[in-house]
C-alpha positions as CSV (number, residue, x, y, z in Angstrom):
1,X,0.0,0.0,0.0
2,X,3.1,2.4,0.4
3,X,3.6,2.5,-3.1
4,X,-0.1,3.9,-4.2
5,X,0.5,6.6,-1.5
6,X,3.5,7.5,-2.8
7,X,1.8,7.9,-5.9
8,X,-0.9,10.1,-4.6
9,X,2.3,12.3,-2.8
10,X,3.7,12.8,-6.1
11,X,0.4,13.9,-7.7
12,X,-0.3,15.8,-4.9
13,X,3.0,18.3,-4.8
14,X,2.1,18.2,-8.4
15,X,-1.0,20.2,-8.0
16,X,0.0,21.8,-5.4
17,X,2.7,23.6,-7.3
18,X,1.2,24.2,-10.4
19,X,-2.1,25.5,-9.0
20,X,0.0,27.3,-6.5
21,X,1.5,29.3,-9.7
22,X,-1.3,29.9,-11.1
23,X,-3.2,31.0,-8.3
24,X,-0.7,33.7,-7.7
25,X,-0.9,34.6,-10.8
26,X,-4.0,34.8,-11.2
27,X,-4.7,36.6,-8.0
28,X,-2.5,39.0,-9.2
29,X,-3.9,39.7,-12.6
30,X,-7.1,40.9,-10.9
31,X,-5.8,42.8,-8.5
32,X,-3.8,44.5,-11.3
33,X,-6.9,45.2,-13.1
34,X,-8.7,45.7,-10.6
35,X,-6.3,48.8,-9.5
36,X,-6.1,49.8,-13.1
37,X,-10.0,50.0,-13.8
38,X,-10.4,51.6,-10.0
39,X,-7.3,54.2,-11.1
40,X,-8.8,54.8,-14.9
41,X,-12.3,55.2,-13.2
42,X,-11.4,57.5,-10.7
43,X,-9.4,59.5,-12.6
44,X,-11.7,59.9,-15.1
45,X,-14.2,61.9,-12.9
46,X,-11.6,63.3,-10.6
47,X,-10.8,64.9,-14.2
48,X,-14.6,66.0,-14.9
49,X,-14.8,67.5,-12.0
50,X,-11.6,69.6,-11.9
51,X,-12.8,70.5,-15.4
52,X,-16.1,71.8,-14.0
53,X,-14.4,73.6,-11.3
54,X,-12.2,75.6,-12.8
55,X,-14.5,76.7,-15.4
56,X,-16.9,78.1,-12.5
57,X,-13.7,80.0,-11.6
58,X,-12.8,81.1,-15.1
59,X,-16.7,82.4,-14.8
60,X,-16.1,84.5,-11.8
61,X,-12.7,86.1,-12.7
62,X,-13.5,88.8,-12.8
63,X,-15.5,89.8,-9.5
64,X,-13.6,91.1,-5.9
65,X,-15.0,90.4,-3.4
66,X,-16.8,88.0,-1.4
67,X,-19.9,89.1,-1.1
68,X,-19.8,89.7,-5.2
69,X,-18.7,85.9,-5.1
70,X,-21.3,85.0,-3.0
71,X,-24.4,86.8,-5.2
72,X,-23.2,85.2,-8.4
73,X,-23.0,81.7,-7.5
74,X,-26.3,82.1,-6.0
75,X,-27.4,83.2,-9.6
76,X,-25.0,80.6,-11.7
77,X,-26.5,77.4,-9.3
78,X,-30.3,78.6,-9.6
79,X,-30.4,79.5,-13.6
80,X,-27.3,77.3,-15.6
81,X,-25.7,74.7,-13.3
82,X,-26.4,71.0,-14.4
83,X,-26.2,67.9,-13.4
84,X,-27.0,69.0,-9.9
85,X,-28.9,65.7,-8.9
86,X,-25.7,63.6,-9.6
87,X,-22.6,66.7,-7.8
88,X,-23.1,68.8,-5.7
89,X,-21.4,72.3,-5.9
90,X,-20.8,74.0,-2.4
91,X,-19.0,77.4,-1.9
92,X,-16.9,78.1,0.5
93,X,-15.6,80.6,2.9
94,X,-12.1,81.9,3.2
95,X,-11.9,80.0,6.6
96,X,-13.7,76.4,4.9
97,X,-16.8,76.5,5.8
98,X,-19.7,76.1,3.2
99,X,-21.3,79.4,2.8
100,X,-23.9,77.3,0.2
101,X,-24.9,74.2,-1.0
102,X,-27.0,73.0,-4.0
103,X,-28.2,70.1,-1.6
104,X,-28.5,72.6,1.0
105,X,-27.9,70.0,3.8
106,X,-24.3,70.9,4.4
107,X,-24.5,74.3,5.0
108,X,-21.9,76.5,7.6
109,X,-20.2,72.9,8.3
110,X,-16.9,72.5,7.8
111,X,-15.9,69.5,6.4
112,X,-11.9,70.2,6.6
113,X,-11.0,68.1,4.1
114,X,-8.1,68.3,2.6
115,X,-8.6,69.4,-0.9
116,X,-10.0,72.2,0.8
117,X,-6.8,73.3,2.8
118,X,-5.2,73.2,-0.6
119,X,-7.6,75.7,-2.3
120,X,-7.6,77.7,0.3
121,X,-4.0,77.8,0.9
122,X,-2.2,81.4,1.6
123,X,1.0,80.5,0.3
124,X,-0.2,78.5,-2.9
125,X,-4.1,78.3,-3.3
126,X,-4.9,75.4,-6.0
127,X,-7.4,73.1,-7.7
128,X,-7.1,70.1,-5.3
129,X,-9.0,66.7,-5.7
130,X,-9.8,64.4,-3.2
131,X,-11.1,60.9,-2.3
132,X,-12.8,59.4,1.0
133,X,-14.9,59.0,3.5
134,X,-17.7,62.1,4.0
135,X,-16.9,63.7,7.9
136,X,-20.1,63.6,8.4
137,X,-21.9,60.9,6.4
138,X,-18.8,58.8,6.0
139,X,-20.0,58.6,2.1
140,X,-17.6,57.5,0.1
141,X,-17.1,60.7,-2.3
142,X,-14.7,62.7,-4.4
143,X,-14.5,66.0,-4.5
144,X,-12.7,68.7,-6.3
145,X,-11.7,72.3,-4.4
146,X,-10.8,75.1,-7.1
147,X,-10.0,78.3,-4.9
148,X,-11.8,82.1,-5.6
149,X,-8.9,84.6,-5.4
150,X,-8.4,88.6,-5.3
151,X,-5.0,89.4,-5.9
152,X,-3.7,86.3,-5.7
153,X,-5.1,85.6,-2.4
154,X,-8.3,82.9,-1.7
155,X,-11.2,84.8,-0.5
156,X,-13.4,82.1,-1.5
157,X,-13.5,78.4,-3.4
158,X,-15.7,76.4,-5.1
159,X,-16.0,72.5,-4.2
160,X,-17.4,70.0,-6.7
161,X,-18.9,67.0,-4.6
162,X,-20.1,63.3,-6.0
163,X,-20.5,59.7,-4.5
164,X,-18.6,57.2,-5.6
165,X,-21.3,54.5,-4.5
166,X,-22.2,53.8,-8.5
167,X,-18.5,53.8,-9.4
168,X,-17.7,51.3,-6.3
169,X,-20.4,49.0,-7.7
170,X,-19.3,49.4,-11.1
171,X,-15.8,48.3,-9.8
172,X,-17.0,45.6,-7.7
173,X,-19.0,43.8,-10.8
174,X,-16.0,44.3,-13.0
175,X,-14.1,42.5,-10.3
176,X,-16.1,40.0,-9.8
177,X,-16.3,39.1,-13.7
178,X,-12.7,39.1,-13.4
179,X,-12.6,36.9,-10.6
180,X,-15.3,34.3,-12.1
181,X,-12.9,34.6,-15.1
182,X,-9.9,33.7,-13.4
183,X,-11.8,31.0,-11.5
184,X,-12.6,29.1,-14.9
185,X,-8.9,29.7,-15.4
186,X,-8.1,28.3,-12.3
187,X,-10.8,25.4,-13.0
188,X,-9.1,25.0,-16.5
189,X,-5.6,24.6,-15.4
190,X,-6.7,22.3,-12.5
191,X,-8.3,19.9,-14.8
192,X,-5.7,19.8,-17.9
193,X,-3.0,19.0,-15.0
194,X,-5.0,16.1,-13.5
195,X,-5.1,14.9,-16.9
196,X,-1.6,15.5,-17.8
197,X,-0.6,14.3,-14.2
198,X,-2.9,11.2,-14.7
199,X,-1.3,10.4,-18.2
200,X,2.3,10.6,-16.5
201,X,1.4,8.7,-12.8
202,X,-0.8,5.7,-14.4
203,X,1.8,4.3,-17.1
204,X,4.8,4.4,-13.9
205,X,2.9,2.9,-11.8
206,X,2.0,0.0,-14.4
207,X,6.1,0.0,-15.1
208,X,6.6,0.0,-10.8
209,X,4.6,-2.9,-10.9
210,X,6.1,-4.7,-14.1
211,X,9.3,-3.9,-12.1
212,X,8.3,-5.6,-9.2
213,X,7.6,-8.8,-10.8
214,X,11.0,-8.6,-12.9
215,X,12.5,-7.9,-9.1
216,X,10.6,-11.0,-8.0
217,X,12.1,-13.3,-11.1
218,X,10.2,-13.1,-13.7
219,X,13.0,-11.6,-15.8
220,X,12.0,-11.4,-19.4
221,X,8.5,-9.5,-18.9
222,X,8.0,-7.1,-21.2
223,X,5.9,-3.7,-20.7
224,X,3.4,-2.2,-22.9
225,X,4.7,1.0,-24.7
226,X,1.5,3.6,-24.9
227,X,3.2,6.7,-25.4
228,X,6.3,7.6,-28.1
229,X,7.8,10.3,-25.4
230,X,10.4,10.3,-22.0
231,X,7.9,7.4,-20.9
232,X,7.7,5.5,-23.8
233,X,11.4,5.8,-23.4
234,X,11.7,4.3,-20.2
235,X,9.5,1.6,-21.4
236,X,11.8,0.9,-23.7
237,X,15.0,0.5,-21.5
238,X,13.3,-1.3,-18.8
239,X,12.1,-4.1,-21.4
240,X,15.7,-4.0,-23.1
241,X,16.9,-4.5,-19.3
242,X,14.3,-7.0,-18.8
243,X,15.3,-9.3,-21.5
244,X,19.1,-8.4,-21.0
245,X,18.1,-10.0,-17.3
246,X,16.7,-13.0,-18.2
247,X,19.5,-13.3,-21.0
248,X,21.9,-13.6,-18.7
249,X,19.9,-15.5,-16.3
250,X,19.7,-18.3,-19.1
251,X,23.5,-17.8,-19.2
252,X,24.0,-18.0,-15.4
253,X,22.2,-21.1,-15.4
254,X,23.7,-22.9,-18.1
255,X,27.0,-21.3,-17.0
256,X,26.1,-23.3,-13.5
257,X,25.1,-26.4,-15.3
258,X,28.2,-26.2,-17.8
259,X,31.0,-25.9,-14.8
260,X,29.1,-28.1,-12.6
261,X,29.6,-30.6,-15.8
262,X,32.9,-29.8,-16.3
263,X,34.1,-30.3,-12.4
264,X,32.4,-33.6,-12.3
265,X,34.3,-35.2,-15.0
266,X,37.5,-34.5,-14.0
267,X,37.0,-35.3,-10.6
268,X,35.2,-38.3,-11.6
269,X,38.3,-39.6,-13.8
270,X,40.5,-38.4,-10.5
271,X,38.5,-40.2,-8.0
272,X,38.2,-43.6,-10.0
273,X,41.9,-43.9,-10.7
274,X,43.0,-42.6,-7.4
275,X,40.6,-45.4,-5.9
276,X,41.9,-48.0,-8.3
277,X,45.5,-47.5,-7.4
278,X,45.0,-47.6,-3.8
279,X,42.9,-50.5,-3.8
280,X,46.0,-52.5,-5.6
281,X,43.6,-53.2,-8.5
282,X,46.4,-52.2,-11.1
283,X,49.3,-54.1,-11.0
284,X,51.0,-53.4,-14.1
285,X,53.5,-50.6,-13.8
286,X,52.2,-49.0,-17.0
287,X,48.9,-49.0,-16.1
288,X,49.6,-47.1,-13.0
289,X,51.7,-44.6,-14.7
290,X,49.0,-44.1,-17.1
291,X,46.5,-43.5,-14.2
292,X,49.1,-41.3,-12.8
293,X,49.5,-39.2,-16.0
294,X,45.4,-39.5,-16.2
295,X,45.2,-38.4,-12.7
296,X,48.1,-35.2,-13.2
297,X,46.3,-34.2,-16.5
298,X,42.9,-33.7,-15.0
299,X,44.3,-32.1,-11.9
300,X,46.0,-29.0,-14.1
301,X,42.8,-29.0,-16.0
302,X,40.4,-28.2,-13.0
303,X,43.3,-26.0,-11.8
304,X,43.0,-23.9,-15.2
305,X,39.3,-23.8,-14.6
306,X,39.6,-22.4,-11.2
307,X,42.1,-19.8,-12.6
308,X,39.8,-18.6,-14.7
309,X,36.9,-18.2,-12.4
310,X,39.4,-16.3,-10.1
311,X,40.4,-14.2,-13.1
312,X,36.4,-13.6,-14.0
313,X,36.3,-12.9,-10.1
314,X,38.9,-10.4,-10.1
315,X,37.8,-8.7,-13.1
316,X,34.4,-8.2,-11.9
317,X,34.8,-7.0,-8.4
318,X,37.9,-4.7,-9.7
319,X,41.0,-6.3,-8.3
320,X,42.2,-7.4,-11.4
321,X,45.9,-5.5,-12.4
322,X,48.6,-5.5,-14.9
323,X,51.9,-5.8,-14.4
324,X,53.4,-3.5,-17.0
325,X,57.0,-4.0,-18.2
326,X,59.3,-3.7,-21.4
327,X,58.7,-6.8,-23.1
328,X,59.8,-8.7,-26.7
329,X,56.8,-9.5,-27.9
330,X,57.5,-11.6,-30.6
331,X,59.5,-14.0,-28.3
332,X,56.6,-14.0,-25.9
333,X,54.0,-15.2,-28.2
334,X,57.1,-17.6,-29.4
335,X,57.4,-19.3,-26.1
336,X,53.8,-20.2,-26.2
337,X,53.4,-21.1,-30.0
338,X,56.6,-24.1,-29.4
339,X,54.7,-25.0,-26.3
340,X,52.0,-25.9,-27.6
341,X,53.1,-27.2,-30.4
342,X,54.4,-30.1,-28.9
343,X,51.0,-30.9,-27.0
344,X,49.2,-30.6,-30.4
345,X,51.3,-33.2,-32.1
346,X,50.7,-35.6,-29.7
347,X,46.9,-35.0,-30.4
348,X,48.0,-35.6,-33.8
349,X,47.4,-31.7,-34.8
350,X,50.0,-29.4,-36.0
351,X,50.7,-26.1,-35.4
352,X,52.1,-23.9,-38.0
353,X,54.4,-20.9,-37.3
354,X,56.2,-19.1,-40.1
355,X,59.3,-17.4,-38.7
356,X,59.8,-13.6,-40.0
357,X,63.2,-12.2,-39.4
358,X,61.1,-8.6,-38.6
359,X,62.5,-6.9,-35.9
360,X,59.9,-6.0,-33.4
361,X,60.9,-3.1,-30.8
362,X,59.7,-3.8,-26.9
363,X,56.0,-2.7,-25.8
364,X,54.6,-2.2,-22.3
365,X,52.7,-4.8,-21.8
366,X,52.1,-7.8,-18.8
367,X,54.0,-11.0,-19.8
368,X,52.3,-12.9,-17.5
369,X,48.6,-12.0,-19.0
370,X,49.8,-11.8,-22.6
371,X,50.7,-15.3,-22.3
372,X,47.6,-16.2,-20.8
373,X,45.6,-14.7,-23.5
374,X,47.9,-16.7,-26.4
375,X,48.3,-20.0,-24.2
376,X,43.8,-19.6,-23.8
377,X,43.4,-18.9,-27.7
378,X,45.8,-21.7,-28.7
379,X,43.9,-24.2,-26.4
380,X,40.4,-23.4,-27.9
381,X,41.5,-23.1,-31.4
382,X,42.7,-26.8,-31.0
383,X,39.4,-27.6,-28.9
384,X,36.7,-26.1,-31.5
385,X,38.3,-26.6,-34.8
386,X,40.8,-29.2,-34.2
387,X,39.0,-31.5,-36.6
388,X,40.8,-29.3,-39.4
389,X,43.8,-31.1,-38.6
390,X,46.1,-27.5,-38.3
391,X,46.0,-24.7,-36.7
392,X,47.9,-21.3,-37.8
393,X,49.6,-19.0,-36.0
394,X,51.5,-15.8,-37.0
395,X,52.6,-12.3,-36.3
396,X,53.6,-9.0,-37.8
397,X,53.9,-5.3,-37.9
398,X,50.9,-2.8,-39.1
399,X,51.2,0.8,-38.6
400,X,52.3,1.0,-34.9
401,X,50.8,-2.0,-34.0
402,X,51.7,-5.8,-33.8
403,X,49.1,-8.0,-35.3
404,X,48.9,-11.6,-34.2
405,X,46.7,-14.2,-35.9
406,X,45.5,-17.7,-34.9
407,X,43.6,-19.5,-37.3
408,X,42.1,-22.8,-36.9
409,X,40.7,-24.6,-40.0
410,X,37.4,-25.9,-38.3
411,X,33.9,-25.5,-39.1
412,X,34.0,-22.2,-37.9
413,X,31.5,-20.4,-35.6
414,X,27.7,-19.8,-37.1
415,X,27.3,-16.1,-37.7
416,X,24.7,-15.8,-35.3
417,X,27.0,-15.8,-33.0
418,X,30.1,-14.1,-33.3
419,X,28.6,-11.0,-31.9
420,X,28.1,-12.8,-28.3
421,X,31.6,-15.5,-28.3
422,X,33.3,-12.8,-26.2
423,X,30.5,-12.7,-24.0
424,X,30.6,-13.8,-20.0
425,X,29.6,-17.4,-19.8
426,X,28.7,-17.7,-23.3
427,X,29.2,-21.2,-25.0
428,X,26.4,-21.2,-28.2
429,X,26.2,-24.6,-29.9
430,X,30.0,-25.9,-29.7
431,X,30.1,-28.9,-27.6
432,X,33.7,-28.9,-26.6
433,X,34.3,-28.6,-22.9
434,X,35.0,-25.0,-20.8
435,X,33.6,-22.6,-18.8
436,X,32.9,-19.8,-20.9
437,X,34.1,-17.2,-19.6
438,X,37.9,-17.6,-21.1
439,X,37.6,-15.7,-24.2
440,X,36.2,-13.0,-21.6
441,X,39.1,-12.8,-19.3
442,X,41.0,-12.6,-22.6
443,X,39.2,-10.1,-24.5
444,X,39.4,-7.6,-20.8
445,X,43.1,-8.3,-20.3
446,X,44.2,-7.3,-24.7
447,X,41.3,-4.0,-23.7
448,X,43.6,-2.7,-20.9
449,X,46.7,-3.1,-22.8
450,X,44.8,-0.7,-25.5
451,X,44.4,-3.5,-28.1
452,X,41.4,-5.2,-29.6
453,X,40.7,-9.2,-29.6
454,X,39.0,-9.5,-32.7
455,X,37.3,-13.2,-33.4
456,X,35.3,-14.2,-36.8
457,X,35.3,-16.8,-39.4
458,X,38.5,-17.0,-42.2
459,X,37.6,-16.7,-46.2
460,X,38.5,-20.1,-46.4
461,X,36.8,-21.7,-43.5
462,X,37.5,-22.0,-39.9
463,X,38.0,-19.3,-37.2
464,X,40.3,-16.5,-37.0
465,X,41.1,-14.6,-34.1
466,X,43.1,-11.2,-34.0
467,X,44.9,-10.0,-32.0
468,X,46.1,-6.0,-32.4
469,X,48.3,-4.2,-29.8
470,X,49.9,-0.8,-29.7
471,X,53.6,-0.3,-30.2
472,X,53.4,3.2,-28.8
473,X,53.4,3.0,-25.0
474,X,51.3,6.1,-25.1
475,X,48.5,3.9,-26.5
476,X,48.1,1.5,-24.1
477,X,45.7,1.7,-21.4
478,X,47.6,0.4,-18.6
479,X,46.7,-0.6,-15.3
């Protein structure tokens, strides 16, 4: 059950984040415009207003005094002033208080706001506009102060006055048709990502549980691929490692089988004539030396076996190192060529080895490996293509590198596969005995000298394996 909750975890930071985003932005957007249409709005009739008051004072220019002031805008409010239902105009004393009103329900208050301190400013009367709360009403308004002077000084001023209760609503519907708006937004975004979010979290946890049963052993399982993307992707390696799993399980187990087979006959062969010869059944001194050699012969061969399990060992748990030293080369793979000659012919094979006088300069290299490698491809060309009778060995000089060849005149290997011989634990169909894992150990230890082990079938039949190592000692890998 840990798994599903995960899964849910995952799904739910996902919509947490990108709801989160959006919200903000969102919220953000409307208070923006919100601001803006409240600032355009407000703006507008702070603007009208101003426009009305200073025309009243353009009007009255050209009176001095109060009291002329006073009898005019009496006379202007009763007989031309419109649009006195929706602003009210008041006019003002020198010392703010409202002398008149066109609503008449303000009059000799003072309302001390402070677009009136700036019209009726000594130092600098101006047209001032203003928005809040009504003193006494605590209406929202705006209002607009435009000052009455004589000689440059406010005697009077005249104060434009409207609610703002129409323009609040107006805002408040606008923002709440932004808000629905950005709720479907919101609404929108949330749905597409559960979606999206669904069509990511459902195929993984389909491949988690695929995954699970491969973890369990039931290697070769293969997922279904729905999508061509990063998932369909993933789908893809975890089938390729799927059947690369159960690949080398099949490997493993025949790997298992195949040494289990070939420890078993050696020891069987040990343990018989070991028995015999203690028991006094042979008599005959040739017998017992034959038993003897028997006995010696299958000893060094489960001794090579183990050495190359150790090797495999070594190489796969990184412990495996070269011991790198000036070395001839050519004498090297000479030393193991006449060894094994002798062995072959008294299997009734021969190995061929055309001397060149060539001159071959020393190479970095581990003698002790090298000779492994030609001493292990020796042995198997004899063991899977003896039945050619001959086996061919050479070497020679191409372009900084030394080239040796071993060609056995078997039937070959079947092209299907060459690409896996070098493989761990790999046998295919030959029937000859071994582990499987030699041509391994070889093909690692010829790598790390900065060579290649090339093996594939000659023109003319049988197998042919290549060896190519650097003569410059800046090409090899080393250790």
């Amino acid at each position: 059950m840990a798994e599903p909750k995960r899964m849910k975890g995952i799904r739910w930071r996902w919509m947490v984040n990108s709801i989160g985003v959006t919200l903000f932005v969102v919220l953000f957007a409307i208070a923006a415009f919100s601001a803006a249409m409240g600032s355009y709005y407000y703006a507008t009739m702070s603007g009208g207003l101003q426009v009305k008051a200073e025309y009243v004072v353009d009007f009255f220019s050209d009176y001095r005094t109060e009291s002329e002031y006073y009898q005019h805008v009496l006379t202007y409010v009763n007989s031309n002033f419109e649009g006195k239902d929706e602003v009210e105009m008041q006019f003002l004393g020198s010392n703010g208080a409202i002398r008149f009103s066109t609503f008449g329900l303000a009059a000799y208050s003072s309302p001390g706001t402070p677009d009136i301190a700036g019209a009726l400013d000594l130092e600098n009367p101006r047209t001032t506009p203003w928005t809040g709360k009504d003193p006494s009403t605590g209406e929202h308004i705006m209002a607009v102060t435009a000052p009455l002077t004589i000689d440059g000084r406010p005697v009077a001023a005249i104060r434009y006055v409207t609610s703002l209760r129409l323009v609040d609503r107006q805002l408040m519907i606008i923002v709440g048709l932004t808000a629905l708006v950005g709720l479907a937004i919101l609404i929108l975004v949330y749905t597409s990502n559960l979606y999206f979010v669904r069509s990511i979290i459902e195929p993984v946890a389909g491949i988690t549980e695929i995954t699970k049963r491969i973890a369990a052993g039931s290697y070769g399982i293969q997922i279904e691929k729905q999508h061509d993307d990063e998932i369909g992707d993933l789908t893809d390696a975890l089938n390729d490692m799927s059947s690369k799993i159960d690949e080398a399980e099949k490997i493993k187990n025949e790997f298992i089988s195949s040494v289990s087979h070939e420890l078993r006959t050696p020891l069987t062969a040990i343990n018989g004539w070991a028995e015999t010869i203690q028991n006094g059944e042979v008599r005959d001194a040739a017998d017992v030396k034959k038993g003897m050699g028997i006995i010696v012969s299958e000893a060094r061969r489960l001794t090579n076996m183990v050495e190359e399990l150790l090797e495999f060992s070594r190489i796969q748990d990184g412990r495996f190192t070269l011991s790198m030293e000036q070395i001839d080369l050519k004498a090297e793979f000479e030393d193991a060529v006449y060894t094994y000659k002798e062995f072959f012919r008294k299997d009734g094979l021969e190995l061929r080895y055309e001397d060149t006088e060539e001159e071959f300069p020393a190479v970095e290299a581990d003698p002790e490996r090298l000779r492994q490698v030609f001493c292990n491809l020796l042995d198997n060309a004899a063991k899977h293509g003896g039945s050619g009778g001959c086996i061919d060995a050479a070497i020679a000089r191409q372009e900084g590198w030394v080239v040796i060849t071993i060609r056995d005149h078997g039937p070959g290997i079947p092209e299907s596969e060459l690409p896996h011989v070098k493989t761990k634990f790999y046998k295919g169909s030959s029937k000859a005995r071994g582990s499987g894992i030699g041509l391994a150990v070889c093909d690692e230890i010829v790598t790390r000298h900065g060579g290649e082990l090339v093996i594939g079938n000659a023109q003319e039949g049988g197998c042919e394996v290549i060896i190519r190592l650097p003569v410059d000692p800046a090409r090899t890998a080393g250790t």
